[in-house]
C-alpha positions in Angstrom: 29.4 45.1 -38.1 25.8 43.4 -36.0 24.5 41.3 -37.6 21.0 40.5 -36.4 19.8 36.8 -37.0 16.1 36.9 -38.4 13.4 36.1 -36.5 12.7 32.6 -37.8 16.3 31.5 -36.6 15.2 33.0 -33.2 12.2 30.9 -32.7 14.2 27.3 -33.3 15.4 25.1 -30.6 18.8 25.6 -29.0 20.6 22.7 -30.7 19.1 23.5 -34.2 19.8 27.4 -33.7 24.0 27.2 -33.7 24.1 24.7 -37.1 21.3 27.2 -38.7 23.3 30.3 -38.2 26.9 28.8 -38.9 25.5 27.2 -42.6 23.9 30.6 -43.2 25.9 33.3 -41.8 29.7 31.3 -40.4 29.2 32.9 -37.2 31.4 31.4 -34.6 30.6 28.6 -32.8 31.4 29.6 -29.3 30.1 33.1 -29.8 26.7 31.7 -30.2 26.4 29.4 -27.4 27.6 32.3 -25.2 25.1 34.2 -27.1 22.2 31.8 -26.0 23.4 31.4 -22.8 22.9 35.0 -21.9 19.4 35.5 -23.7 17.8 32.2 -21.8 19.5 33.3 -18.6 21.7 30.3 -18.1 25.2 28.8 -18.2 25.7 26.3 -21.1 27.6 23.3 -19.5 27.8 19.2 -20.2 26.0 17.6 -17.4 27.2 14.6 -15.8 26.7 11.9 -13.2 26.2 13.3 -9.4 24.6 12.7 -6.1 22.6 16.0 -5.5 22.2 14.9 -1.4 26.3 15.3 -1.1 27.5 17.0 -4.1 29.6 20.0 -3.0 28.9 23.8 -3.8 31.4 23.8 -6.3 30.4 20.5 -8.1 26.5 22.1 -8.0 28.1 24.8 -9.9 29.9 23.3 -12.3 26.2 21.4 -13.2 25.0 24.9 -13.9 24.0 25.9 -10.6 24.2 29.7 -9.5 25.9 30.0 -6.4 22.9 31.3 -4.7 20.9 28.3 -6.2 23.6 26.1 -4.7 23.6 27.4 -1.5 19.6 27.3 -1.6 20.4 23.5 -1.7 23.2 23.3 0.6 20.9 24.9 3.4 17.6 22.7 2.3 20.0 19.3 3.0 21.1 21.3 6.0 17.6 21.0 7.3 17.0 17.5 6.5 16.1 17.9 2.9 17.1 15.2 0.5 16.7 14.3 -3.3 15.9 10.7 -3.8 15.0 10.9 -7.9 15.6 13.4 -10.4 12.2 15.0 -10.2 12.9 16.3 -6.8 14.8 19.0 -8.3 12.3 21.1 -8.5 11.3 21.1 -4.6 14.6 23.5 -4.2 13.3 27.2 -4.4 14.4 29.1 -6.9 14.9 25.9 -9.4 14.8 26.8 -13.0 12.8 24.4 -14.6 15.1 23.6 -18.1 17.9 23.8 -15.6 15.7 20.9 -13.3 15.3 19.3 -16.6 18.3 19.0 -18.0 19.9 17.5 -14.6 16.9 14.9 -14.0 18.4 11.7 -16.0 22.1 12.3 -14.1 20.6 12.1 -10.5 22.0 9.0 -9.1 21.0 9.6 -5.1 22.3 7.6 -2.1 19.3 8.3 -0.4 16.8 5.2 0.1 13.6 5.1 0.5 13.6 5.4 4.4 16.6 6.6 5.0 16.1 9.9 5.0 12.9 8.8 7.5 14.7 7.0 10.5 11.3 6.7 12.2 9.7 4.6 9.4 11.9 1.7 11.0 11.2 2.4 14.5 7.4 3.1 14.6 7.2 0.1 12.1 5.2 -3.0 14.1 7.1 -6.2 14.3 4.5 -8.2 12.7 4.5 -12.2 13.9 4.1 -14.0 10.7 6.5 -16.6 10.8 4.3 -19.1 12.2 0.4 -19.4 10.7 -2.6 -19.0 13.7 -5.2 -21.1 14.3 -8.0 -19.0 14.0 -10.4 -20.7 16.6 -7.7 -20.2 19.5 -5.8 -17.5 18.8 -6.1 -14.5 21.2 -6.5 -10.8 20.3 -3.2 -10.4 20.5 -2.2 -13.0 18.3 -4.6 -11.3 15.5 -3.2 -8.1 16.7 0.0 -9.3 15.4 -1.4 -9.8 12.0 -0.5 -7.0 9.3 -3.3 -5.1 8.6 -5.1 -5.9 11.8 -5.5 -3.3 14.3 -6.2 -3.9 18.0 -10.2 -3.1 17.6 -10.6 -5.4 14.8 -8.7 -7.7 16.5 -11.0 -7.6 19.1 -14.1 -7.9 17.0 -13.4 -11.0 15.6 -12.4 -12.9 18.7 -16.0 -11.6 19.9 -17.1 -12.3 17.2 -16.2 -16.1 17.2 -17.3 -16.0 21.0 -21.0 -15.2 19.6 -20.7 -17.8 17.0 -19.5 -20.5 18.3 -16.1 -20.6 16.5 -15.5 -20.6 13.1 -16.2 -23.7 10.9 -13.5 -22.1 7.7 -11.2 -19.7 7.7 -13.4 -17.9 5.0 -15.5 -17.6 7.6 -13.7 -14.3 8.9 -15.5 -12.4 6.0 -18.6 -12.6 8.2 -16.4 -9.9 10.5 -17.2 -6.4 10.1 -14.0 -4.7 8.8 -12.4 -8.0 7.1 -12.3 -7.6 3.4 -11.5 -9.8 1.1 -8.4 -8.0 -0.3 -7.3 -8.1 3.1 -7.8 -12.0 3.9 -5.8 -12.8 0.9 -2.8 -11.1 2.2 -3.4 -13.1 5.3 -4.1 -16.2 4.2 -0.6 -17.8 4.6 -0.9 -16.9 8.1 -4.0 -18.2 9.1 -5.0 -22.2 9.8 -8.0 -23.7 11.0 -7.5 -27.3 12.6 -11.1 -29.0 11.7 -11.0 -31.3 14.7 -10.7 -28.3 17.4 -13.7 -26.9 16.1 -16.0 -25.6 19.4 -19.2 -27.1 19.1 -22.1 -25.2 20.1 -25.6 -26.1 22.0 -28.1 -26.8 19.5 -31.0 -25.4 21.7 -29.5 -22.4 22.5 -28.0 -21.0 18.9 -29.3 -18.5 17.0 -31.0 -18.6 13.0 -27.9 -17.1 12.5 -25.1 -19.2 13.9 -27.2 -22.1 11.9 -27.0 -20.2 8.9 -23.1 -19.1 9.1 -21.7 -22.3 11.0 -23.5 -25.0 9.7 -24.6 -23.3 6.1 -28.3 -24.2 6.2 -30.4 -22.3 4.1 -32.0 -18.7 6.2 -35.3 -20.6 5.8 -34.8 -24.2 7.4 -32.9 -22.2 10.1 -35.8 -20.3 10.8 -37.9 -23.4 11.0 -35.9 -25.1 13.7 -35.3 -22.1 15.8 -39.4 -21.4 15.3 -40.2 -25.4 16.5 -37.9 -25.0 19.6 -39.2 -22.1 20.7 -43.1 -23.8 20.1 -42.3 -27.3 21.0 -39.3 -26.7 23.9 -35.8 -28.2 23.0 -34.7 -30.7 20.7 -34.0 -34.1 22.8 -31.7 -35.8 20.0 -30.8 -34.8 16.3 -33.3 -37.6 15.4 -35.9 -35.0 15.6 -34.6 -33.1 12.7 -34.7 -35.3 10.2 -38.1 -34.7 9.2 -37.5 -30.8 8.9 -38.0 -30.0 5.1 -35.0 -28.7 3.0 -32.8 -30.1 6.0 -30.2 -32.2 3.6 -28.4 -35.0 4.5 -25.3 -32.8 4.4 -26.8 -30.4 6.5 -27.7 -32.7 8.9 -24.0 -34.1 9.0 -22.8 -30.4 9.7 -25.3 -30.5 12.7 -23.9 -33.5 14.0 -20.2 -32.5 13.5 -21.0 -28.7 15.1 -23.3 -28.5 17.6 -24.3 -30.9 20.4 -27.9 -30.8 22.0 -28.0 -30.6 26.2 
């Protein structure tokens, strides 16, 4: 005699379904997992622990693999293929996804990172961070060097410092198009700036500009000296600054210690 299970019985999850149907009916165990297996279209079998990137055709099948699923891997490793987490199951075609499921949390690969990607070694720049630059005499290729620094930024801040005068602070290389903050930090171990090596720059010949960014005077007294020079010829000593208003006594000391007047 058939018996037919109702519908309700149907509709409950695998591992509740066998317990359901034994308490109500004492139909045998093993009948019923076959029973399930062949309605969901797949071979009941305890998972274990397994390394999907060298795992033979055989092992794949006693995982629950059809042979032609496990062949479908065998040729994607062929081809350079490889399975660093349990989620990558489901890139092999043909995956079902309980199946892909099921196996996730008994992946264990071999497979790093980059070693399925030998180039990610080679192409990677040797970065020279083992010793910090100075950033007032370092050359673009010493920037270069830098992580994070290409060779047209590199560039741009030696020109940069050229235009300027040097820098007076290594916070200083924010005032570079291209240098973010985010990205200084990271550099920051890397990077000196020896005070005493400072270039000092021609008072008479600097810009509002290089007053306001190497010496930190306000926009307005810069404008005011660079305006007087250019009415009244150059400055013949830093005497002749003192009377300039907003022009503070640490100001004036910055002037001193950064530029020189010829």
């Amino acid at each position: 005699m058939v018996m037919i299970l109702p519908k309700f019985l149907w509709q409950q999850k695998p591992d509740l379904l066998i317990p359901l149907a034994l308490e109500q009916f004492g139909i045998d165990t093993m009948y019923m997992q076959d029973t399930y297996a062949k309605v969901a279209g797949a071979t009941v079998k305890d998972p274990f622990v397994f390394d999907p990137n060298t795992a033979s055709v055989d092992t794949l099948q006693l995982l629950g693999f059809s042979a032609k699923l496990a062949n479908t891997l065998d040729r994607y490793r062929s081809k350079g293929g490889v399975i660093k987490f349990g989620k990558d199951l489901s890139k092999i075609w043909g995956m079902p996804p309980d199946l892909a499921t099921r196996l996730a949390p008994y992946v264990r690969s071999s497979i790093k990172n980059t070693a399925s990607r030998p180039w990610a070694t080679t192409l990677r720049p040797a970065y020279a961070q083992a010793a910090p630059i100075d950033i007032n005499t370092a050359t673009i290729s010493d920037f270069e060097a830098l992580k994070g620094i290409g060779p047209v930024l590199a560039a741009r801040i030696v020109g940069f410092r050229e235009k300027q005068g040097g820098f007076v602070r290594v916070q200083d290389l924010l005032a570079v198009y291209g240098v973010k903050d985010s990205l200084l930090q990271v550099l920051a171990p890397y990077l000196r700036l020896d005070e005493g090596r400072v270039p000092k720059s021609n008072l008479n010949q600097a810009s509002a500009l290089q007053l306001i960014q190497k010496a930190g005077l306000q926009p307005v007294v810069a404008q005011a000296i660079v305006r007087w020079r250019q009415q009244n010829g150059a400055f013949a000593n830093f005497e002749a600054l003192e009377n300039f208003e907003g022009l503070s006594a640490a100001s004036m000391a910055a002037l001193r210690r950064l530029f020189f007047i010829a």
